[in-house]
C-alpha positions in Angstrom: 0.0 0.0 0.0 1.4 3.6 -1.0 0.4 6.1 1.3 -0.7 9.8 0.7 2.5 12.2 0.6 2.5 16.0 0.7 5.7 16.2 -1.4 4.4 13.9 -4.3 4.7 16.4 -7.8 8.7 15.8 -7.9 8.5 12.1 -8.1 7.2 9.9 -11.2 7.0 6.8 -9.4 5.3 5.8 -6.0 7.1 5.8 -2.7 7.6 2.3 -1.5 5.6 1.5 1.4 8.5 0.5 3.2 9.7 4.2 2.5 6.7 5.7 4.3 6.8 3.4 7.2 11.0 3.6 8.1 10.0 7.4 7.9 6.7 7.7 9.6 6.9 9.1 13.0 3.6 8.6 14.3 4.2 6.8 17.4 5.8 9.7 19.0 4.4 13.1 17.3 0.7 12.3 17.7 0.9 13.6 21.0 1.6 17.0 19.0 -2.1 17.0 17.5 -3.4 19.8 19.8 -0.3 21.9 19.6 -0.2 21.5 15.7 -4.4 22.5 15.6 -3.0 25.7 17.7 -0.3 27.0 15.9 -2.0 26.2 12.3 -4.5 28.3 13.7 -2.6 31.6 14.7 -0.7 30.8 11.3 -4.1 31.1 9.4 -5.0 34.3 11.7 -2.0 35.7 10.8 -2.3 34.9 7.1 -5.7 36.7 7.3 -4.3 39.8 9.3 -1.7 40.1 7.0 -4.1 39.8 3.8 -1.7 37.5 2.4 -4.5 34.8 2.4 -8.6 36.2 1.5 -10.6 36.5 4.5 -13.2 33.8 3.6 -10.8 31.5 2.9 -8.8 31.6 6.1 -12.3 31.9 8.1 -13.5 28.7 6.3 -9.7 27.1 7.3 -9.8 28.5 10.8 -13.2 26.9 11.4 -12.0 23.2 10.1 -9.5 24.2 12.5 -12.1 24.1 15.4 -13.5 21.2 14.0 -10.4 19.1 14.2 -9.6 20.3 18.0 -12.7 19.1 19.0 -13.0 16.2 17.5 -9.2 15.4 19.0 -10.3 16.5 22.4 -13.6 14.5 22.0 -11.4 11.4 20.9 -13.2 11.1 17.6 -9.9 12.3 15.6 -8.8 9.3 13.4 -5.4 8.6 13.0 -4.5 7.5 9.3 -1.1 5.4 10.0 -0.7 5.4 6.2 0.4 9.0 6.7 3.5 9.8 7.9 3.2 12.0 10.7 0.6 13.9 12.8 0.9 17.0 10.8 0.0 15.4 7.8 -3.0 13.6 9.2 -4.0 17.2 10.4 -3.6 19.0 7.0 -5.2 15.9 5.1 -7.9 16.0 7.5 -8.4 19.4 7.5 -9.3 19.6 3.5 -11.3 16.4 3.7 -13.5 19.0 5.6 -12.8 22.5 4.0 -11.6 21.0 0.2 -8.9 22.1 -1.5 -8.9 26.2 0.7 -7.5 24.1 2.9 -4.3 23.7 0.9 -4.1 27.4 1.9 -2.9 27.0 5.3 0.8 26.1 4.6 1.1 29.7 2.8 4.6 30.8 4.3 5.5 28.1 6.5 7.4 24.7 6.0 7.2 21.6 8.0 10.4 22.6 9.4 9.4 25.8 11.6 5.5 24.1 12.2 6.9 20.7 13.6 10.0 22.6 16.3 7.1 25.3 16.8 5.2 22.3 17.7 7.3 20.4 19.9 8.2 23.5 21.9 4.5 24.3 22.7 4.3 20.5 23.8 7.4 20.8 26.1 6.6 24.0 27.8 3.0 22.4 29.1 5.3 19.1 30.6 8.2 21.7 32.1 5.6 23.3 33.7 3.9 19.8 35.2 7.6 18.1 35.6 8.3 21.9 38.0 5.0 20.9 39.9 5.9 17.4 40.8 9.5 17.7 41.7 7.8 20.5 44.4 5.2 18.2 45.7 8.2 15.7 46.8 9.8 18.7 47.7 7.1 19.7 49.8 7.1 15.9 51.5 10.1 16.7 52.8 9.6 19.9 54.0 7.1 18.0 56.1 10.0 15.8 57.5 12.6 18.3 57.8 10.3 20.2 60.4 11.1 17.2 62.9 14.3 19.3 63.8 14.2 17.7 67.0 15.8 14.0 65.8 19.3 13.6 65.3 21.0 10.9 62.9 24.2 9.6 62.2 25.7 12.1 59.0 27.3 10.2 56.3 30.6 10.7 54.6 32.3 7.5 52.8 29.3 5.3 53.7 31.1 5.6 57.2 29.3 7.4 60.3 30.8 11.2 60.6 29.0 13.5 63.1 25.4 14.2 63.9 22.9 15.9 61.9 19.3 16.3 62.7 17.1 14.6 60.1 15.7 18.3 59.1 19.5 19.0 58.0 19.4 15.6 55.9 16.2 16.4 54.5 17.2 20.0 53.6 20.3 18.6 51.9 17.7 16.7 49.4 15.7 19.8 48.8 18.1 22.0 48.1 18.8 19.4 44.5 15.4 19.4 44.0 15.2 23.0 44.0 18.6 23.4 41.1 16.5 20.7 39.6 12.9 22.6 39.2 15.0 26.1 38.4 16.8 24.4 35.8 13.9 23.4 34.5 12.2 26.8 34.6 15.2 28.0 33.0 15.1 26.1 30.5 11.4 27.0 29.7 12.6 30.5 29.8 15.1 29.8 26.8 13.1 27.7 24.3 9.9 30.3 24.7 10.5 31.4 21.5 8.3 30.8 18.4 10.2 29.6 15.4 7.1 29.7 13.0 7.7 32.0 10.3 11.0 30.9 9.3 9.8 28.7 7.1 12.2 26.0 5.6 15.9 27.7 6.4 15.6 31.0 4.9 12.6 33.3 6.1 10.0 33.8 3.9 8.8 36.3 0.7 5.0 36.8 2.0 4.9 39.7 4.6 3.8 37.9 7.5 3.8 39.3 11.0 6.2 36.9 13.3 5.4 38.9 16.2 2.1 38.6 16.0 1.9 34.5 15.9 4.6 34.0 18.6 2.2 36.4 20.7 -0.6 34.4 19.9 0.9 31.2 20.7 1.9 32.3 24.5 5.8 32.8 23.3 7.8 35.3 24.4 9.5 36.7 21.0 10.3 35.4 17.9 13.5 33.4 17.4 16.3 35.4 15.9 17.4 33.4 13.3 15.9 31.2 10.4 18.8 29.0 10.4 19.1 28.6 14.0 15.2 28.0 14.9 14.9 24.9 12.3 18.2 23.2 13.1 18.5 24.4 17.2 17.5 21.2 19.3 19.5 22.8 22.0 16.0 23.0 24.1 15.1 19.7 23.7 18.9 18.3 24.6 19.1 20.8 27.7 15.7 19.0 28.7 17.1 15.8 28.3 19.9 17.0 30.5 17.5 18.1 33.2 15.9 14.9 33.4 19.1 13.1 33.9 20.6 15.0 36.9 17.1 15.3 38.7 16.4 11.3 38.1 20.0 11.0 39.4 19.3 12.9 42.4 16.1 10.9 42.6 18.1 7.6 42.5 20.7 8.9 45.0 17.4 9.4 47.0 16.3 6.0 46.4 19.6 4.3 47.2 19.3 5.6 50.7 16.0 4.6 51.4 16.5 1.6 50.0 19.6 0.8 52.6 17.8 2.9 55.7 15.2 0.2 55.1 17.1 -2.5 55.4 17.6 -4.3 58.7 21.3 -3.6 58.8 20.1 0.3 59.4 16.2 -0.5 60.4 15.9 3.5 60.4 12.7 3.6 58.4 9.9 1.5 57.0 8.4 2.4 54.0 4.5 2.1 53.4 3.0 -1.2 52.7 1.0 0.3 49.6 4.9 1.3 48.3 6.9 -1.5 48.6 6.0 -5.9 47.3 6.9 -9.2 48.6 8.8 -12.4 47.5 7.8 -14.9 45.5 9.4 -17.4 47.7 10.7 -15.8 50.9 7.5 -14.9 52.7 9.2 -12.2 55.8 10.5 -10.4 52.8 9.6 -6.6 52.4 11.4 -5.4 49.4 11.6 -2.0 48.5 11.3 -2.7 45.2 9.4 1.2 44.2 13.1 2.7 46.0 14.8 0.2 43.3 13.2 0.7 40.2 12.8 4.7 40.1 17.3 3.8 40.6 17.0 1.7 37.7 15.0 3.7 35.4 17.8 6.4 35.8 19.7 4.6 33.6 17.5 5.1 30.6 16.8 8.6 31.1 20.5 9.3 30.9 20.6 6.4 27.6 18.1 9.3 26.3 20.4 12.3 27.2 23.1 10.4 25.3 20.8 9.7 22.7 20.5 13.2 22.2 24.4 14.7 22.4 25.3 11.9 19.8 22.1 12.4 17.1 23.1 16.5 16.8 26.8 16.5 17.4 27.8 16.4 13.9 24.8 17.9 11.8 25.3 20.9 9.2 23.4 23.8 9.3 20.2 23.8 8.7 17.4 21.2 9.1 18.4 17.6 8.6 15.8 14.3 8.8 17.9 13.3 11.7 15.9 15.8 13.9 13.0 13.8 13.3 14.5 11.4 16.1 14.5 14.3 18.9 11.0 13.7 20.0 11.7 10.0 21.4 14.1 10.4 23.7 13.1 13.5 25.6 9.5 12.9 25.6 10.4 9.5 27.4 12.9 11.0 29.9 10.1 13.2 30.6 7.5 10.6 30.9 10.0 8.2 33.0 10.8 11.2 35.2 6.9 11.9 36.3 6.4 8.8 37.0 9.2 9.0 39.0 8.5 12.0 41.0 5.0 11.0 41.7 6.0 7.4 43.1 8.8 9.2 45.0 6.4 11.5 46.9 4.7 8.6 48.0 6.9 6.9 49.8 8.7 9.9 51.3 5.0 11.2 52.3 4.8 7.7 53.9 7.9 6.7 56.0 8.1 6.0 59.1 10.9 6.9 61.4 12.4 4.2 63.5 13.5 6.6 66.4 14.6 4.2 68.7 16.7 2.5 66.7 17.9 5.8 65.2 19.2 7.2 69.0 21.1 3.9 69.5 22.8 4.2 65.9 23.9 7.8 67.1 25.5 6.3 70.1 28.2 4.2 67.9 30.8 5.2 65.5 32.2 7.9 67.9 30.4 10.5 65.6 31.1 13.4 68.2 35.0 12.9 68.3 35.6 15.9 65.9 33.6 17.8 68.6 36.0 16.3 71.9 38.8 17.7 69.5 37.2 21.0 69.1 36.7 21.4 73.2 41.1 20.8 73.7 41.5 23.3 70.2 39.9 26.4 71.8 41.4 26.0 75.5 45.1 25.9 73.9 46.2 23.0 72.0 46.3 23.7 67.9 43.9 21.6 66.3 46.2 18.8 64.6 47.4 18.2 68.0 43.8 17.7 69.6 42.9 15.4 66.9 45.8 13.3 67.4 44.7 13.5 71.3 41.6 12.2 70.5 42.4 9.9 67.5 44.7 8.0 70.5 41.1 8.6 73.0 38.8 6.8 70.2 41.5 4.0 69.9 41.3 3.3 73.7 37.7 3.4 73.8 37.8 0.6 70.4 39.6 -1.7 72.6 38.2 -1.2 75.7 34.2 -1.2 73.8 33.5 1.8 75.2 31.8 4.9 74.2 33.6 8.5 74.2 30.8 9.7 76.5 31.2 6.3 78.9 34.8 7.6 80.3 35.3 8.8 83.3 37.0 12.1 83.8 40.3 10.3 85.1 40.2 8.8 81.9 39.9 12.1 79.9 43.2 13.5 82.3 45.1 10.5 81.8 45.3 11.7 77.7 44.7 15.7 78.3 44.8 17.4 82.0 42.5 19.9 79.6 40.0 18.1 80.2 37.3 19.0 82.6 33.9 17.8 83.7 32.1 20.4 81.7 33.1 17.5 78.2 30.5 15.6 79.0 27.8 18.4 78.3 30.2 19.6 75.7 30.1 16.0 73.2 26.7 15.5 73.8 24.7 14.9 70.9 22.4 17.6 70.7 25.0 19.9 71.8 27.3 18.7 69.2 24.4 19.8 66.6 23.4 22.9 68.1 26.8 24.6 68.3 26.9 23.6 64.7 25.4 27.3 63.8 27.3 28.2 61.0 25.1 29.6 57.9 24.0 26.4 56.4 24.8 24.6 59.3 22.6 21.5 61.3 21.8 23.1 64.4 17.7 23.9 65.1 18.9 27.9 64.2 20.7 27.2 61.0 18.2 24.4 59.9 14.9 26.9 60.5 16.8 29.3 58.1 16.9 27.2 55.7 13.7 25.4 55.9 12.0 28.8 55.8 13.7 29.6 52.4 12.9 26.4 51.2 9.3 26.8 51.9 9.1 30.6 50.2 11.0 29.4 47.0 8.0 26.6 46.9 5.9 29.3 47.3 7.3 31.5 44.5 7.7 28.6 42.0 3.5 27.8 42.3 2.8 31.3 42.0 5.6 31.1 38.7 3.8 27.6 37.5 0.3 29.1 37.9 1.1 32.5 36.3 2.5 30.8 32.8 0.0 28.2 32.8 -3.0 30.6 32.9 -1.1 33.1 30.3 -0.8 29.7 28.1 -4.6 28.5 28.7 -5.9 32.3 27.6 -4.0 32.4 24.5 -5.3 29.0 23.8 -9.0 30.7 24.5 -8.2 34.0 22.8 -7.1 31.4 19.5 -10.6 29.2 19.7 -12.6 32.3 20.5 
């Protein structure tokens, strides 16, 4: 079977089917059908305004248009797979209803500027859903950092370091998450630019009014150059790139969950609803959400590779190659919500094991930098209170003894510095509240930073909300 083309008058023979099918893209760019509708319909507007079109015919086009929107949103749209691409389904469709007027509509534009235009409306809509989700897990742990009151072994080399408080640990996470949604929003700021009107490569010879569509279409300018907007695919790599560093922070995430969880640490327990069981072991919880949203990473950076490698070595301008953009982004993106959403869940879920948690504090000597900080500032330099206590921590190994559990002869018998005022001074939660530094993990510091993280949440909703509803009435202004 040889499918319908819209490039037919140069060829005498028929395009192999095979031909139309290795070419077809309409797996992936049918989810461009409303954002094609819209922008043929400010193009026609435009046409109209411009009088580079007649006014009945672009009314007649502009109300097919309407037709084909609702019949998309209604579900009744039928996809011809014969065709090869949503565009063309659109178009063909669209004079099946209005005849041959219809032809009208691709008046100064090519399939290169419609189908980028396309994709970028498509993308800013996801951005903008992607921004919301990464601040709802954001937002779960706001919830947990406001437990400033319990304390946890910090981490460095896998290996217990000093105490934190589990807001501090929390905060840590948010504060990726929080790069992660502003590079996101950045990126949205940098590909909101309409391309449509620079035709194939080279502009166009009608007088059309750029301006005037990219306005229409919720952009923020035209792009500058005709060149640049049909070949650039620098938005939809920096998205790619987005995706990878907030799944890996997601996976980082995930990898300590998954090993808090385990009865080695026993510091949390995930929900039931978030988590399966063996096949064959029946005491087996596995955190097997935690593992797979680790595992997926791997993909969504596949699809940032993907990406780099497909546009590293294309000329200027528009080669078929760019037809292969779509894949790989729009499944970072999808992989990446359903990331986020399953991530929220089981953050929004745990439960703490405190008990457990206060007796892990006790080991691992985790307040030693703090018993070298008390001989530091009454005299000694600080390279020769570590040693000092490096020799105190090796005494306690042997003798299986905390620092805390020696007696003050002990102490005198290393440092007659030492006095009975350590004990309150290595305490746990004094070793985290002297910790007071800007950024630091005492109650202070930590309340400082959870209130910033809570008015950048804030401020990115009232962001999210503000170019959503500028998008949704230029969408109502188009259909009007």
């Amino acid at each position: 079977m040889v499918g319908r083309t819209l490039w037919s008058g140069r060829f005498d023979g028929d395009v192999d089917s095979s031909t139309l099918e290795f070419t077809s893209s309409l797996d992936v760019d049918a989810a461009l059908s409303f954002y094609d509708v819209m922008g043929s319909l400010a193009h026609v507007k435009m046409l109209k305004e411009c009088k580079i079109i007649p006014d009945e015919d672009a009314d007649v086009i502009i109300n097919g248009l309407k037709k084909i929107r609702s019949e998309i949103e209604s579900g009744e749209f039928k996809i011809d797979r014969s065709l090869e691409d949503i565009h063309t389904n659109i178009e063909f469709r669209l004079t099946d209803i209005v005849g041959h007027i219809g032809g009208k509509l691709h008046t100064a534009r090519s399939r290169n500027d419609q189908v980028v235009t396309d994709f970028k409306m498509y993308l800013r809509d996801v951005v903008l859903n992607i921004v919301s989700l990464i601040d709802e897990l954001i937002n779960a742990l706001i919830e947990i950092a406001k437990k400033e009151d319990l304390i946890i072994p910090g981490f460095t080399h896998t290996q217990h370091a000093q105490p934190v408080t589990i807001a501090q640990h929390a905060l840590a996470h948010i504060f990726k998450l929080e790069r992660d949604a502003s590079r996101f929003l950045e990126a949205f700021d940098r590909m909101n630019y309409c391309p449509l009107g620079s035709a194939a490569l080279a502009g166009t010879t009608y007088p059309i009014d750029r301006i005037m569509v990219a306005e229409a279409l919720g952009f923020k300018a035209p792009t500058q150059n005709s060149m640049d907007s049909v070949s650039d695919r620098d938005f939809a790599t920096e998205l790619a790139f987005c995706s990878s560093l907030t799944a890996i922070h997601l996976s980082s995430m995930a990898e300590e969950l998954i090993n808090w969880s385990s009865q080695e640490f026993n510091f949390i327990e995930m929900d039931d609803a978030y988590t399966t069981g063996s096949s064959i072991m029946p005491q087996k919880k596995n955190p097997d959400i935690a593992e797979l949203i680790r595992g997926k990473t791997g993909s969504i950076i596949g699809n940032l590779v993907t990406m780099l490698v497909m546009i590293k070595g294309l000329p200027l301008s528009y080669n078929r190659d760019l037809q292969e953009d779509k894949a790989p982004v729009m499944l970072s993106l999808e992989s990446l919500h359903k990331c986020l959403v399953m991530m929220s869940k089981i953050v929004s879920t745990l439960r703490f094991n405190e008990n457990v948690i206060a007796s892990k504090v006790a080991l691992g000597f985790i307040n030693a930098t703090d018993l070298a900080d008390y001989l530091a500032i009454r005299g000694l330099t600080f390279r020769e209170a570590h040693g000092v206590v490096g020799t105190i921590v090796r005494y306690c190994i042997e003798g299986k003894k905390n620092l805390e559990d020696l007696s003050l002869g002990e102490f005198k018998e290393f440092s007659e510095l030492f006095e009975d005022d350590v004990y309150d001074y290595i305490s746990m939660k004094s070793c985290v509240e002297r910790r007071n530094s800007f950024g630091g993990t005492s109650t202070q510091s930590t309340s400082v930073q959870l209130d910033h993280a809570i008015q950048n949440y804030a401020r990115r909703k009232d962001i999210i909300k503000k170019e959503s509803n500028f998008i949704n009435a230029c969408w109502s202004k188009l259909i009007s």
